[in-house]
VONU-813375 format. One line per 8 residues: their letters; for each residue x, z, y of N, C-alpha, C. Coordinates in Angstrom, 2 decimals, padded with zeros to 5 digits. Layout:
VONU-813375
a	X/Z/Y/X/Z/Y/X/Z/Y; ...
END
This chain:
VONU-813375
xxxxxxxx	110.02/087.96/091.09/109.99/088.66/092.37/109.17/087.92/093.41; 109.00/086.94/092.86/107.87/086.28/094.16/108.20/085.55/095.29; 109.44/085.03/094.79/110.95/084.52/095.88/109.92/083.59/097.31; 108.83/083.38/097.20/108.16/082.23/098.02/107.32/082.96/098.58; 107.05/084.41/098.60/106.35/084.97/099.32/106.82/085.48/100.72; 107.82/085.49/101.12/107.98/086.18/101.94/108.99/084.85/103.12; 108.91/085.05/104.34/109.81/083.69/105.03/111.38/083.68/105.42; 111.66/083.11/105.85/113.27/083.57/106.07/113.62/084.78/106.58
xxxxxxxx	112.57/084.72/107.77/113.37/086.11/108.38/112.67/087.41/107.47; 111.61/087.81/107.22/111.69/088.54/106.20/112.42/088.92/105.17; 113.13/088.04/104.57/114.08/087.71/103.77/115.60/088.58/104.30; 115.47/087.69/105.56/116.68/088.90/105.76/116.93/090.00/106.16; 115.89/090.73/106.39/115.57/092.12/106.34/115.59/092.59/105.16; 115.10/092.37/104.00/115.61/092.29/102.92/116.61/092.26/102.64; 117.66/091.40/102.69/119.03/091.34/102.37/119.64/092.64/103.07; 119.13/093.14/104.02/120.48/094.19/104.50/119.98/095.44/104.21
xxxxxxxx	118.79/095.28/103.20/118.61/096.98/102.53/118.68/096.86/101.11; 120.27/096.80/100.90/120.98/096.04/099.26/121.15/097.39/098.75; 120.35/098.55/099.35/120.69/099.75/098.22/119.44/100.66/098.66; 119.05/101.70/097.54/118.05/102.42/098.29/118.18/103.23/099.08; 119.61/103.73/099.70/119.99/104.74/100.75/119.33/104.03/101.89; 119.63/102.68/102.17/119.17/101.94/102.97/117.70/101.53/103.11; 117.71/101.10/102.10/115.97/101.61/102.67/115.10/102.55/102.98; 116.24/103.41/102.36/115.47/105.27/103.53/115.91/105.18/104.85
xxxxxxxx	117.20/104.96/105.07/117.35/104.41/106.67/116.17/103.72/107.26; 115.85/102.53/106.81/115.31/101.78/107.33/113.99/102.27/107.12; 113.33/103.59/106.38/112.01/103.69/106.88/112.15/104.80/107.33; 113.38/105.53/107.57/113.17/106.43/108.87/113.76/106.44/110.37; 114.27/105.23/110.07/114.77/104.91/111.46/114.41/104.27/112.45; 113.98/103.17/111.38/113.64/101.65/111.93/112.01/101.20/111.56; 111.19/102.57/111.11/110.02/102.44/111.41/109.12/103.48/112.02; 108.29/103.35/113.06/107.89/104.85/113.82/106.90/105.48/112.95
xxxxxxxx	106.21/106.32/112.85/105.72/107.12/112.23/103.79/106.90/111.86; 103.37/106.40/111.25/102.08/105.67/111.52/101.09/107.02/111.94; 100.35/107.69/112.90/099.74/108.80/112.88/098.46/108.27/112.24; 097.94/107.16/111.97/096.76/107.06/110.97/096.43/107.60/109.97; 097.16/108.19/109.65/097.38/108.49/108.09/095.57/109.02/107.74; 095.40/109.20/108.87/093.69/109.46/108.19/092.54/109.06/107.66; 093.21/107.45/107.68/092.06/106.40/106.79/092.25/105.20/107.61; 093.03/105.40/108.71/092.36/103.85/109.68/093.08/102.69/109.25
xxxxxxxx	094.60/102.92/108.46/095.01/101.70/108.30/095.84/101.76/106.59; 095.86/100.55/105.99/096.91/100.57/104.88/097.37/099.23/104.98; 098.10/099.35/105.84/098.93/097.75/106.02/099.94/097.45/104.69; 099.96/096.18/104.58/101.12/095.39/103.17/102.65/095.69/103.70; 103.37/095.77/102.94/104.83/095.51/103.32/104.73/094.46/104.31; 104.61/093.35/104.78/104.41/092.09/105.31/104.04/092.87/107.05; 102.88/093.80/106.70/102.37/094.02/108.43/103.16/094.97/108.53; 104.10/095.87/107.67/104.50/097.25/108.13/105.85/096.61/108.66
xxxxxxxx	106.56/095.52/108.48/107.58/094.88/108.90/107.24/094.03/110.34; 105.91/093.55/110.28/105.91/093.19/111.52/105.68/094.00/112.89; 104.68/095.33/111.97/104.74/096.19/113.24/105.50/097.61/113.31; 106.11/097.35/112.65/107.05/098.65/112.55/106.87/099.66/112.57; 105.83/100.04/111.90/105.51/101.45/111.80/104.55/101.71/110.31; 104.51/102.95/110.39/104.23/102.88/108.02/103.95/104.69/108.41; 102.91/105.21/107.48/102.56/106.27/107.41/102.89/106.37/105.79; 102.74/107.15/105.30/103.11/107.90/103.70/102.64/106.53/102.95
xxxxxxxx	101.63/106.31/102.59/100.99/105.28/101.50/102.07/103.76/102.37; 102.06/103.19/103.43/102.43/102.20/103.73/103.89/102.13/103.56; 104.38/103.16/103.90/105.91/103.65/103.29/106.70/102.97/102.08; 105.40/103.77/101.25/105.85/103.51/100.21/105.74/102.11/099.60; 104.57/101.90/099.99/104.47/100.25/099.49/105.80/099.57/100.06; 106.26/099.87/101.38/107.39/099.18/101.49/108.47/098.91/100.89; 108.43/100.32/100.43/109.94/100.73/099.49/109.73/100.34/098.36; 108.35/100.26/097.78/108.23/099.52/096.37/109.30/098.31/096.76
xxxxxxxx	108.19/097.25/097.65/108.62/096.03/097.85/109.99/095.84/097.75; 110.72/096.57/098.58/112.52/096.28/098.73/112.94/096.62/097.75; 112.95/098.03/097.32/113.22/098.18/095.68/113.19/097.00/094.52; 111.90/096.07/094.83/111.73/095.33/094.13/112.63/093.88/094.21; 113.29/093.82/095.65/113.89/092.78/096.01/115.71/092.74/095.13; 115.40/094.45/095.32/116.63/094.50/094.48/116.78/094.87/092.84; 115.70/094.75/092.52/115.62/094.27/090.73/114.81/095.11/090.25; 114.35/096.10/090.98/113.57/097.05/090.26/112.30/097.04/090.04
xxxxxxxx	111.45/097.23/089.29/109.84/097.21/089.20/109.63/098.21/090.50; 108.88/097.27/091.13/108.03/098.00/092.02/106.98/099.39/091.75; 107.37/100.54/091.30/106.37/101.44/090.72/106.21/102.55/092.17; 105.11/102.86/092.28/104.64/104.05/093.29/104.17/105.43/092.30; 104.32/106.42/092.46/103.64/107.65/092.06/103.45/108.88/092.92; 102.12/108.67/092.59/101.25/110.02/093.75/101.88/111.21/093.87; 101.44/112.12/094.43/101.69/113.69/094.32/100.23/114.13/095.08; 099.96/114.82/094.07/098.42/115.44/094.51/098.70/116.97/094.88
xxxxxxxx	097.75/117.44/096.19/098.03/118.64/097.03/096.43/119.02/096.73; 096.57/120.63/097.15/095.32/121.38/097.70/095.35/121.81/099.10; 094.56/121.60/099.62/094.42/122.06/101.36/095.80/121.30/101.81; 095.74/119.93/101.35/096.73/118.69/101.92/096.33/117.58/102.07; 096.92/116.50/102.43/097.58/115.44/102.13/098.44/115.49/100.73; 097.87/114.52/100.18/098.44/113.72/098.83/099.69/113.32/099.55; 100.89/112.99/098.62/102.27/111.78/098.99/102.59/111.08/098.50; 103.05/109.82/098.39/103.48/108.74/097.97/104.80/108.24/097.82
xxxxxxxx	105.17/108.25/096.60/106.83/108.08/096.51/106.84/106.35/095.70; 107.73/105.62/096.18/108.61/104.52/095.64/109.34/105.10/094.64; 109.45/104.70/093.45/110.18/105.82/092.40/111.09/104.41/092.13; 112.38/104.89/091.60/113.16/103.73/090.56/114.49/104.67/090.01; 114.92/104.02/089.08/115.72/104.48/087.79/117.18/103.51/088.34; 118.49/104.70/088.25/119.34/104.12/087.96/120.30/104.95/087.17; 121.05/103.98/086.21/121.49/104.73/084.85/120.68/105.83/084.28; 119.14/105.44/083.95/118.78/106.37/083.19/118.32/107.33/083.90
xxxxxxxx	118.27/107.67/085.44/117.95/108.96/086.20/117.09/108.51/087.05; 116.14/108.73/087.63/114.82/108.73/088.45/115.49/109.29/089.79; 114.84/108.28/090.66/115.29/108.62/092.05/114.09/108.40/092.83; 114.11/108.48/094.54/112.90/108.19/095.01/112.96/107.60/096.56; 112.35/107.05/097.06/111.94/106.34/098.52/110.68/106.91/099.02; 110.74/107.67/100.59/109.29/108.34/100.71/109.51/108.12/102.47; 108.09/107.70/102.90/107.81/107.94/103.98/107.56/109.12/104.88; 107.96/109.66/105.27/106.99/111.49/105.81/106.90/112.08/107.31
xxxxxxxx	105.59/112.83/107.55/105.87/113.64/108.41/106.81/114.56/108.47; 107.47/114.98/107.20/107.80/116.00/107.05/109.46/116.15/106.31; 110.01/116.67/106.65/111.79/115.97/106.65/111.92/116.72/105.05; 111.31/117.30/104.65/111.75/117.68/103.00/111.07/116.45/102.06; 110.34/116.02/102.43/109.13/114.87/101.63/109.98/113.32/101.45; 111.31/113.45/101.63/111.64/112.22/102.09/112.61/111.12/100.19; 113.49/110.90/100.59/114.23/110.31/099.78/115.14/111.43/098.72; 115.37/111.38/097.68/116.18/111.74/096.59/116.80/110.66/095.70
xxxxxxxx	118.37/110.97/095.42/119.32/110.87/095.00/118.94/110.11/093.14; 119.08/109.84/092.91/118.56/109.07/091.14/119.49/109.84/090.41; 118.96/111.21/090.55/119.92/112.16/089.59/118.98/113.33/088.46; 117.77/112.99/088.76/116.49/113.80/088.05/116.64/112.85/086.63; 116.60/113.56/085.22/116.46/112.93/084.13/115.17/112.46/083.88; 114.04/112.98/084.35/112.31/112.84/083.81/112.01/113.10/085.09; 110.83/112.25/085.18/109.87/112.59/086.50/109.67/113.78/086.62; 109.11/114.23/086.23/108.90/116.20/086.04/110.15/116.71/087.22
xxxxxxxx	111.32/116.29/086.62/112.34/117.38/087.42/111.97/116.32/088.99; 112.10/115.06/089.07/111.89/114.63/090.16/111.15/115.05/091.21; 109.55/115.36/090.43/108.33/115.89/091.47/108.79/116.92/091.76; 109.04/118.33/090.49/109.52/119.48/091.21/110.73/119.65/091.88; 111.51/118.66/092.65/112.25/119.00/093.57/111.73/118.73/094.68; 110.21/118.54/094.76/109.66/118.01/095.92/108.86/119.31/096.45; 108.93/120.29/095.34/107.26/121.12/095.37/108.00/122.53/096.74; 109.24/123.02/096.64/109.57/124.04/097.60/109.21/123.17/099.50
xxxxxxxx	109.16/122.10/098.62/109.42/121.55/100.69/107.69/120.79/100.95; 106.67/120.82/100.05/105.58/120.17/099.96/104.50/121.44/100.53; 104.36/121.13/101.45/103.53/122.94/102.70/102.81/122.20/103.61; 101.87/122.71/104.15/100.71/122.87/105.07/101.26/123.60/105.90; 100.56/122.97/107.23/101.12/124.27/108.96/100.48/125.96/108.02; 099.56/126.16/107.43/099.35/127.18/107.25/100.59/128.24/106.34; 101.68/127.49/106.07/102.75/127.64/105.67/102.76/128.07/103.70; 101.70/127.15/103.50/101.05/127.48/101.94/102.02/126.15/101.33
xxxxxxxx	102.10/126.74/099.86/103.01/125.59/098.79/101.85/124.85/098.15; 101.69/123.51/098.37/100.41/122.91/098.18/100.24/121.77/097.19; 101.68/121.77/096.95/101.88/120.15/095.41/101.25/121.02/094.02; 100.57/120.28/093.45/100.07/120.39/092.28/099.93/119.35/091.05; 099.97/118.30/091.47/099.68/117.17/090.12/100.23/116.23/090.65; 100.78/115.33/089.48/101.40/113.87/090.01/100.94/113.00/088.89; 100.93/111.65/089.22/100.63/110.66/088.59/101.57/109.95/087.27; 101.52/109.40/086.72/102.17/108.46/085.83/103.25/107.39/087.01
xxxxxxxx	104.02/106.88/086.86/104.65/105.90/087.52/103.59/104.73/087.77; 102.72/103.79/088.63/102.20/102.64/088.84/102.98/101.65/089.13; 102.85/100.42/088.46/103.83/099.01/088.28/103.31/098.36/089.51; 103.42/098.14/090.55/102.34/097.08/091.64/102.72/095.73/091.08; 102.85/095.34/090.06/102.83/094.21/089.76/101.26/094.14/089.24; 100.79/095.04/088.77/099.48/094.68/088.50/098.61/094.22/089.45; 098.90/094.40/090.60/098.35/093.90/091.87/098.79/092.03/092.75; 099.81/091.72/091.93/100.28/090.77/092.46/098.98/089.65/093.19
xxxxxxxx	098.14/089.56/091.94/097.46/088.57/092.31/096.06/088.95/093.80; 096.59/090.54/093.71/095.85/090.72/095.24/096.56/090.33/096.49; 097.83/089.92/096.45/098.84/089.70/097.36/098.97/091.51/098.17; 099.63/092.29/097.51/099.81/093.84/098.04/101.20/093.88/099.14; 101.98/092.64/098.88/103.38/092.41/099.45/102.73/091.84/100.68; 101.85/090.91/100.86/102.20/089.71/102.03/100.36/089.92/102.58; 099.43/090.82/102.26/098.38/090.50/102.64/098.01/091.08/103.98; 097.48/089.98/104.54/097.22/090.50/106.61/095.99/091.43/106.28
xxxxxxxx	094.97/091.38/105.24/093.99/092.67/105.17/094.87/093.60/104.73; 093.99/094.85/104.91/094.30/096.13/104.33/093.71/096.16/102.91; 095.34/096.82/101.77/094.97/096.37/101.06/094.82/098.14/100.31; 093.37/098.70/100.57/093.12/099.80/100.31/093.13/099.66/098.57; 093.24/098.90/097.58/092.84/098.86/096.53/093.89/099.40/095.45; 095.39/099.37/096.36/096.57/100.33/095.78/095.72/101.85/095.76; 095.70/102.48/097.05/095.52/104.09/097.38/094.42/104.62/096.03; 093.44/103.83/095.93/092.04/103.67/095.46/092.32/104.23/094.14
xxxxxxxx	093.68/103.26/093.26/093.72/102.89/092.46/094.86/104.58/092.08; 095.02/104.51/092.75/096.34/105.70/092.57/095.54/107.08/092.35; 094.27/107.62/092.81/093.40/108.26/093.17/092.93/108.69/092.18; 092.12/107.50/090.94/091.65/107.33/090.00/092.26/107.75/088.64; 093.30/107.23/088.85/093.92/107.09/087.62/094.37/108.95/087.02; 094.70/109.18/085.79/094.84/110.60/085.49/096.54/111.64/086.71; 096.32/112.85/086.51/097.27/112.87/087.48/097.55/114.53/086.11; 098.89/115.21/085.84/099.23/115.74/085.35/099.95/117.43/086.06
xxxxxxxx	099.11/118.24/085.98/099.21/119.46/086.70/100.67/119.71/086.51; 101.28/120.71/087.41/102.34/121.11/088.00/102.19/123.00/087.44; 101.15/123.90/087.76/101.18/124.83/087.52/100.06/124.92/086.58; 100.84/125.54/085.31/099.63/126.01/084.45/100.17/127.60/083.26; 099.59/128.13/083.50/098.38/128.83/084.42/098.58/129.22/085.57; 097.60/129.65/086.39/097.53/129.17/087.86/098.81/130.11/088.12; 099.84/130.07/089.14/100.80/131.17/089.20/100.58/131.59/091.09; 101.08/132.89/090.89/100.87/133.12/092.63/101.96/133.32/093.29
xxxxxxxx	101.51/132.04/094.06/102.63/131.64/095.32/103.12/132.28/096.28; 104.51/132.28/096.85/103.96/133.08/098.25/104.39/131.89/099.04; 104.31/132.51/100.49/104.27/131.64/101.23/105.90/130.70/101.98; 105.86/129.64/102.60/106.95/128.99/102.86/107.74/129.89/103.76; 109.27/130.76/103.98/109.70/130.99/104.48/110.12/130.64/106.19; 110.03/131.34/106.81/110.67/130.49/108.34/111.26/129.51/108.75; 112.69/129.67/108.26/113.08/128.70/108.41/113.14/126.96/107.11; 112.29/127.38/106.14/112.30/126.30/105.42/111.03/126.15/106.51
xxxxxxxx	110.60/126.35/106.81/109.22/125.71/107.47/109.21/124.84/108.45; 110.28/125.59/109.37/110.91/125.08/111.15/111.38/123.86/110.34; 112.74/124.19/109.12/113.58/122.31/108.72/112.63/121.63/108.97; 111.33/122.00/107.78/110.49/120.71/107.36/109.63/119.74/108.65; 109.71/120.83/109.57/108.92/120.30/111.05/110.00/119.46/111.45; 111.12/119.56/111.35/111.81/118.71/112.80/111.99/117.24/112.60; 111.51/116.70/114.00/111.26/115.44/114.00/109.53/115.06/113.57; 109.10/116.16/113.63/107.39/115.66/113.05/106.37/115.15/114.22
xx	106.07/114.00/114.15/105.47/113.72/115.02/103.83/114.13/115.22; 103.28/114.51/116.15/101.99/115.39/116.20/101.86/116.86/115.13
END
C-alpha cells in the first residue's frame, strides 16, 4: 500500500474513511465540486485532499486511493457516453459482489451498495440515471476494471503534477458496448431528471 507515501495527517484522513459508505460521504460532503471537468485539471489524491475539491476523474482517483487504504486494489472503470461526459467509478468487491465510489454532478451517478454479482449488472444500474440536460439516456460502453497499481511508479497517489496519464490510459484501452443492436430510447422522465439535478452545481 505504499505506507510511506502519504504524511501523518493524510494518514488520518484516511483512518476515518474505514468503510466505503464513508468515503462517499467524504467525497460528497467534504469535497466541493471541481467545475473543471473540462480539461483544466487532474489533480492526485494528495492535491484533491489538500484542496478539497475533485471533479468525476479526480473523484475517483480518490476513492481508488482510500479503497486502497482499506485493502482493496485500487481499480477505476470508465463509462463511455454519446453527446456526454464519460464517468469514472472506484469499483471494489465485497463477498464476491461489485460495488462502487463515484464523484458527480449528478445525484444518480454516485455510490452503490456491493450487491451487483458482475460488472455488467453494476454499470447497468447506472444507465436509467446516466442523461444529458437534453434529457437523452447517454451510457453506452464501459471498460474492463484498471489496477492503478500499474501506475505506482508514476506516483498517481502523491504527485503535485497533473497526472493526465490515468484519464489517457482509460480512453485507450478497449471499452465493451451496453446496447447491441442499437435499441430506441426514449427520453428521461421529469421527475427522474429534476432528482438527478439536485444539488448540481452550474
Amino acid at each position: 500500500m505504499l505506507p510511506n507515501s502519504w504524511t501523518p495527517a493524510e494518514r488520518s484522513v484516511f483512518r476515518r474513511l474505514n468503510t466505503p459508505q464513508k468515503i462517499q460521504r467524504f467525497l460528497d460532503f467534504e469535497l466541493a465540486y471541481n467545475k473543471e471537468q473540462g480539461g483544466e485539471t487532474c489533480r492526485s489524491p494528495r492535491r484533491v485532499l489538500r484542496d478539497r475539491t475533485a471533479h468525476c476523474m479526480e473523484g475517483a482517483l480518490f476513492g481508488a486511493a482510500a479503497l486502497r487504504m482499506l485493502g482493496h486494489p485500487p481499480l477505476l472503470l470508465d463509462l463511455e457516453a454519446v453527446r456526454d461526459d464519460d464517468h469514472v467509478l472506484a469499483v471494489f468487491r465485497q463477498r464476491g459482489h461489485w460495488g462502487s465510489v463515484a464523484k458527480s454532478n449528478y445525484a444518480g451517478l454516485r455510490y452503490r451498495e456491493p450487491v451487483y454479482r458482475t460488472l455488467r449488472e453494476l454499470v447497468m444500474s447506472y444507465f436509467e440515471h446516466y442523461y444529458n440536460l437534453r434529457k437523452e439516456k447517454t451510457l453506452r460502453r464501459y471498460s474492463r476494471p484498471v489496477d492503478l497499481r500499474r501506475f505506482d511508479a508514476d506516483h498517481w497517489m502523491t504527485a503535485e503534477e497533473e497526472v493526465w496519464f490515468v484519464p489517457e490510459y482509460l480512453t485507450e484501452i478497449s471499452h465493451t458496448d451496453i446496447l447491441r443492436p442499437p435499441v430506441l430510447l426514449g427520453r428521461v422522465d421529469e421527475r427522474l431528471f429534476a432528482a438527478g439535478l439536485v444539488g448540481r452545481i452550474g
